[in-house]
C-alpha positions in Angstrom: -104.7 -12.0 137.5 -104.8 -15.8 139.0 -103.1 -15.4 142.0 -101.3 -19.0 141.1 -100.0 -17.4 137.8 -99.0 -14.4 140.2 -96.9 -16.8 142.5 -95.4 -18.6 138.9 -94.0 -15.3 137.5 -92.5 -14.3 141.0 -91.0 -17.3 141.2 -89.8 -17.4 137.8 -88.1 -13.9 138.5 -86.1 -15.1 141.7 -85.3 -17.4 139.6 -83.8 -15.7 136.1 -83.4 -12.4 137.3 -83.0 -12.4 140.9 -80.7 -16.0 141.3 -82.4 -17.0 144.0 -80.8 -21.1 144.9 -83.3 -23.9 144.0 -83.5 -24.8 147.7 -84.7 -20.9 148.5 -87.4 -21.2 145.4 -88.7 -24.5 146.8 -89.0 -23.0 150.1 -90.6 -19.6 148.7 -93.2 -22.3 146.5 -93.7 -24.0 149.9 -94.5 -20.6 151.6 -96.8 -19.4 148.9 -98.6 -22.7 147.9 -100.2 -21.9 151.7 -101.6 -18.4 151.0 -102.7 -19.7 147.4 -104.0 -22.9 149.0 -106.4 -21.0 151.9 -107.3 -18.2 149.4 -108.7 -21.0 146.8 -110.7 -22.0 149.7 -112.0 -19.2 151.1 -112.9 -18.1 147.1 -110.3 -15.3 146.8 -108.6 -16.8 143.1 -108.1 -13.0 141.8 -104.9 -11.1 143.2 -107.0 -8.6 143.5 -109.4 -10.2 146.0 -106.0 -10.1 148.4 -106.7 -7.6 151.0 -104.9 -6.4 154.2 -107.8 -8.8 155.8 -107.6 -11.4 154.0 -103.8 -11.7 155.1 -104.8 -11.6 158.8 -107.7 -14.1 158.2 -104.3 -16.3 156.8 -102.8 -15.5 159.5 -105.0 -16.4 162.1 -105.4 -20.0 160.2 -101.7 -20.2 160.1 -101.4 -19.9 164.4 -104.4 -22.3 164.1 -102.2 -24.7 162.6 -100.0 -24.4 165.2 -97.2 -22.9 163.3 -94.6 -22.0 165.5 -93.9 -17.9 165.4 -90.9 -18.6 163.2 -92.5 -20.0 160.5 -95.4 -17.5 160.4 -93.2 -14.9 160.5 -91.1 -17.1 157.1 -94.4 -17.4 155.7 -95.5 -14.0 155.9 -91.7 -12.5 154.9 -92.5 -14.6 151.4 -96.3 -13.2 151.0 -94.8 -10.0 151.2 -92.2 -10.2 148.5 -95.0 -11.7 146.7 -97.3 -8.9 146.9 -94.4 -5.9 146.6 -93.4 -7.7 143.6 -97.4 -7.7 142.6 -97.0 -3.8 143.5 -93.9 -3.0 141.4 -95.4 -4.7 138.5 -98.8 -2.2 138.8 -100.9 -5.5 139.3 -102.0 -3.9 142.5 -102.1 -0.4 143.3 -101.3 -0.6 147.1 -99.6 -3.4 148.9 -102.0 -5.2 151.4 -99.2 -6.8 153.4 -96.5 -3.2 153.9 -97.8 -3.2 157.2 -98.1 -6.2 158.5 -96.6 -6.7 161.4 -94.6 -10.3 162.6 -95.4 -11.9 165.5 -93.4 -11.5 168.6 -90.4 -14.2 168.6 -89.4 -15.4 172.0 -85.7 -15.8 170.0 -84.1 -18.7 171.0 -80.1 -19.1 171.5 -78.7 -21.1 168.5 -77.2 -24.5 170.2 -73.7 -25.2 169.2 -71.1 -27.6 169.6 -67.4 -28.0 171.7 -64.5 -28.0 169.6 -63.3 -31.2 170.8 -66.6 -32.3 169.3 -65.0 -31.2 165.9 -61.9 -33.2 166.9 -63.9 -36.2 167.5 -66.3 -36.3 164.4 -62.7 -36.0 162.1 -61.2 -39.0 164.4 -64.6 -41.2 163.2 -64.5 -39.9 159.9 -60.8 -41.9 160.1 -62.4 -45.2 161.0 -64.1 -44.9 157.4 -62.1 -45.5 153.8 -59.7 -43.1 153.1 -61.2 -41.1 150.4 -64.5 -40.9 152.6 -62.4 -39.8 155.3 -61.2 -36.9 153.3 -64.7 -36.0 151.9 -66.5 -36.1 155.5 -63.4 -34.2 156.7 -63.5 -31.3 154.1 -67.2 -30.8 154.9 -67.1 -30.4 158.6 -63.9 -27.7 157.6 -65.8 -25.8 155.2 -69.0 -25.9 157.3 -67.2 -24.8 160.4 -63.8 -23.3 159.2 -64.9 -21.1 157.1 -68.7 -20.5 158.6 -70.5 -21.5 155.1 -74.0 -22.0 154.6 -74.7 -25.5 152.9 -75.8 -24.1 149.9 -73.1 -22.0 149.7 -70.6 -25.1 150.4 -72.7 -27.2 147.3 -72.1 -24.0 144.9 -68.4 -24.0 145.5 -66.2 -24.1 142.2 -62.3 -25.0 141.8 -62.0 -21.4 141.3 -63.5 -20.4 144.2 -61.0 -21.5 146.2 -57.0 -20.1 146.1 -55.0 -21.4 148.4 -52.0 -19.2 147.9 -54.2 -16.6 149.1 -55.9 -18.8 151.5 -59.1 -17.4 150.6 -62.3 -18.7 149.4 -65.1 -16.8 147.4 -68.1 -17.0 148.1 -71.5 -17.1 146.2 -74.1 -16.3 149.2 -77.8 -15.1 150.0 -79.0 -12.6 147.8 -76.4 -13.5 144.9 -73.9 -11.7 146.7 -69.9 -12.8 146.3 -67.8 -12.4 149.9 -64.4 -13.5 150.6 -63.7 -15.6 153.0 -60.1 -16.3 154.9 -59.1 -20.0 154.8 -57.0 -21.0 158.3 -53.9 -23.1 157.7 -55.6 -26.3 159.1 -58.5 -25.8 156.4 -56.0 -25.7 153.6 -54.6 -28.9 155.2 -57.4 -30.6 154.9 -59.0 -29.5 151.6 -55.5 -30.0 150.1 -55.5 -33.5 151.1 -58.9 -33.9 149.6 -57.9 -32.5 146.5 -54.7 -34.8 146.3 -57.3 -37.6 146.6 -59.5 -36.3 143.6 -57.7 -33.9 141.6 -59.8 -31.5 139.9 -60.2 -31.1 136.3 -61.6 -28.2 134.9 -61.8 -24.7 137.1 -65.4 -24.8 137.0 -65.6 -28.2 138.3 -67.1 -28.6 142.2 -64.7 -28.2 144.9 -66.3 -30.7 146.5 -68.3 -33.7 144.9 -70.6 -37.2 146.2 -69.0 -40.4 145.9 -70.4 -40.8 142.6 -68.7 -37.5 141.4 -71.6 -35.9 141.3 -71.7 -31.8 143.1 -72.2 -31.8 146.4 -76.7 -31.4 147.0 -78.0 -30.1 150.6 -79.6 -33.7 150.8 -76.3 -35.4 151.0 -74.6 -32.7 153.0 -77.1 -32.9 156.0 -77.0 -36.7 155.9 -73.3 -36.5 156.6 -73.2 -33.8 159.1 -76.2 -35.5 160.3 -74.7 -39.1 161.0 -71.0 -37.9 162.5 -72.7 -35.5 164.8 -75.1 -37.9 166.0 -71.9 -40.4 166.8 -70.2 -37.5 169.0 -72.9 -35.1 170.2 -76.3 -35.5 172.2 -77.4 -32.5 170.6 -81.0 -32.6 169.4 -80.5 -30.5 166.4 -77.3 -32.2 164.0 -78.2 -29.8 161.4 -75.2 -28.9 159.2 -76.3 -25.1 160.2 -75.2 -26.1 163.8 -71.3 -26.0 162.6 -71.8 -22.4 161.2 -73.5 -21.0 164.7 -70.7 -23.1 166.3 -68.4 -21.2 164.1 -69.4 -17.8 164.9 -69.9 -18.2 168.7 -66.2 -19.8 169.1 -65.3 -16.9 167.1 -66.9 -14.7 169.2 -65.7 -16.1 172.4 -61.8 -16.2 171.3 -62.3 -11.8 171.1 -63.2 -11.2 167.0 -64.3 -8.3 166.3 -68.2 -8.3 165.4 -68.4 -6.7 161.9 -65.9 -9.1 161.0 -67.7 -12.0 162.4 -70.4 -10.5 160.0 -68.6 -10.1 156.9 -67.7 -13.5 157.5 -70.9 -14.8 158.0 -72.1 -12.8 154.7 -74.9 -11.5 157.2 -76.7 -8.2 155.6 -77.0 -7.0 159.0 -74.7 -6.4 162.3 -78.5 -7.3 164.3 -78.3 -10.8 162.9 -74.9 -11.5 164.1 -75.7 -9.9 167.6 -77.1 -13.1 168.7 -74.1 -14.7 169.0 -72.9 -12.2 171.3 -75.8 -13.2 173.6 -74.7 -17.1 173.0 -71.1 -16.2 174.2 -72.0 -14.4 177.3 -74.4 -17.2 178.4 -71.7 -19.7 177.9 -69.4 -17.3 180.1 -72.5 -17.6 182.2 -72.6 -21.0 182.4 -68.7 -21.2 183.1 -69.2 -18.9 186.2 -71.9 -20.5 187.6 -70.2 -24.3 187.4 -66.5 -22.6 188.3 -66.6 -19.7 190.4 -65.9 -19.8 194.3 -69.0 -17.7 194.4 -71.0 -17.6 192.2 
C-alpha cells in the first residue's frame, strides 16, 4: 500500500471512528505530510519500504531542520500512531517505530499570568460595546475559570452548561466527557452573556462570533491574543496561557493535585506535575525578592 493512501485511511479513522477535533486532524496531516514528503524523496512510496531506519534517517532530517525537540518528539508521536494503526490493520507485520525512542526535552516551565492581569484584560474588555464586552469577558472565564482547552471552549453546547449545578460538561482530548465545577463569578459572567444573546435551541453554541457563528480556535486566539497583548509583556498571549495560569494559581492557593487533573481532563497525574514545579519556582522567586535572607 501507498503510504499516502495509508496516511488517508488513518486519518479518516480519527476522524469517523476515533472523533479526533478538525484542528488535531490538521495537525496529525501536518505531521505526516513530513514523513510522506521525505519518504517520496528518498524513493520509499510502499509502507512497506518503512523501516526502523528509515524513521531514524527522518529523524535525523527532522533535527536538520532545526526542529526544536518538541516538535520532533509531536512528529514522531503521530508516525507512530500511524504505523500501530498500519500494524493493527495487518498491513505490516511488525511496527518499525515501537521502539523509537524521543529525544531528551530540556522541559520548559509554562509562563503564566497575575490575576490582576485577569482583572485588567475584563476592565479593557469594558472600554469596548457592551455585547463585545460580554463576549471577550465570557472567554477569558471559560479559558481560565474553568481551565478549558480552546477547542474544548469552541465545542461547548447550551446543554453543556447547568448552572443550577454550576457545572460544565466537557467534550475533551481523546473524546472523553469531564465535568467541570463553574465558580460563582463564572456563572456571573456567562449569565450576563447569555442575558445579552439568549439561546435558542439546547444544541445551539454556548458561546458564538459576532456574526452568530460557533466560536472557531482562529477567532478565539485573536481575542485572547489582542487583550493580553494590552495588559501583559508576556511573549507567548496564547489562549493556552490562561489554562497553565489556571492550574498553577490553583496549585498555589493548596488544591489537591488529582483534582487539579481531573480538572484539567489530563490522562495522566505526570502531565499535571509540572505545575507543581511552576508553583514552587514562583515561591522561589517570592523568597528571593522578600526574604531578610535569602
Amino acid at each position: 500500500m501507498k503510504l499516502s493512501n495509508l496516511i488517508e485511511n488513518y486519518l479518516q479513522e480519527l476522524s469517523s471512528v476515533r472523533r479526533y477535533s478538525e484542528h488535531t486532524i490538521r495537525n496529525y496531516k501536518k505531521d505526516l505530510s513530513r514523513l510522506e514528503h521525505f519518504c517520496s524523496a528518498n524513493a520509499n512510496d510502499d509502507i512497506t519500504e518503512v523501516s526502523e531506519r528509515v524513521i531514524k534517517r527522518f529523524l535525523v532530517e527532522l533535527n536538520n531542520q532545526e526542529l526544536d525537540k518538541v516538535s520532533i518528539s509531536r512528529i514522531l508521536s503521530s508516525v507512530r500512531g500511524l504505523l500501530k494503526y498500519a500494524f493493527q490493520q495487518d498491513i505490516l507485520s511488525i511496527n518499525p517505530a515501537a521502539y523509537i525512542k524521543n529525544p531528551k526535552l530540556n522541559r520548559k516551565l509554562p509562563e503564566i499570568i497575575s490575576v490582576n492581569n485577569i482583572l485588567s484584560v475584563y476592565k479593557k474588555a469594558e472600554e469596548e460595546e457592551q455585547e463585545k464586552s460580554y463576549l471577550i469577558k465570557a472567554i477569558f472565564e471559560l479559558l481560565y475559570g474553568c481551565s478549558l482547552r480552546v477547542s474544548e471552549l469552541c465545542s461547548l453546547n447550551i446543554k453543556d452548561y447547568d448552572s443550577s449545578n454550576s457545572t460544565i460538561k466537557v467534550f475533551g482530548k481523546g473524546s472523553k466527557f469531564r465535568i467541570v465545577p463553574v465558580g460563582k463569578k463564572s456563572i456571573a459572567i456567562i449569565t450576563e452573556y447569555l442575558s445579552a444573546f439568549p439561546p435558542g435551541k439546547i444544541s445551539d453554541p454556548l458561546l458564538k462570533t459576532p456574526k452568530g457563528n460557533r466560536l472557531y480556535p482562529e477567532f478565539v486566539y485573536r481575542v485572547v491574543n489582542k487583550y493580553l497583548t494590552k495588559t501583559t509583556e508576556l511573549k507567548k498571549k496564547s489562549p493556552h496561557i490562561l489554562r497553565h495560569s489556571s492550574a498553577t494559581h490553583m496549585l498555589d492557593k493548596g488544591a489537591d493535585l488529582r483534582a487539579v487533573k481531573e480538572i484539567l481532563g489530563h490522562e495522566n497525574l505526570s502531565t499535571t506535575q509540572i505545575y507543581t514545579h511552576v508553583s514552587i519556582e514562583r515561591l522561589k522567586n517570592t523568597y528571593k525578592k522578600s526574604h531578610p535572607k535569602s
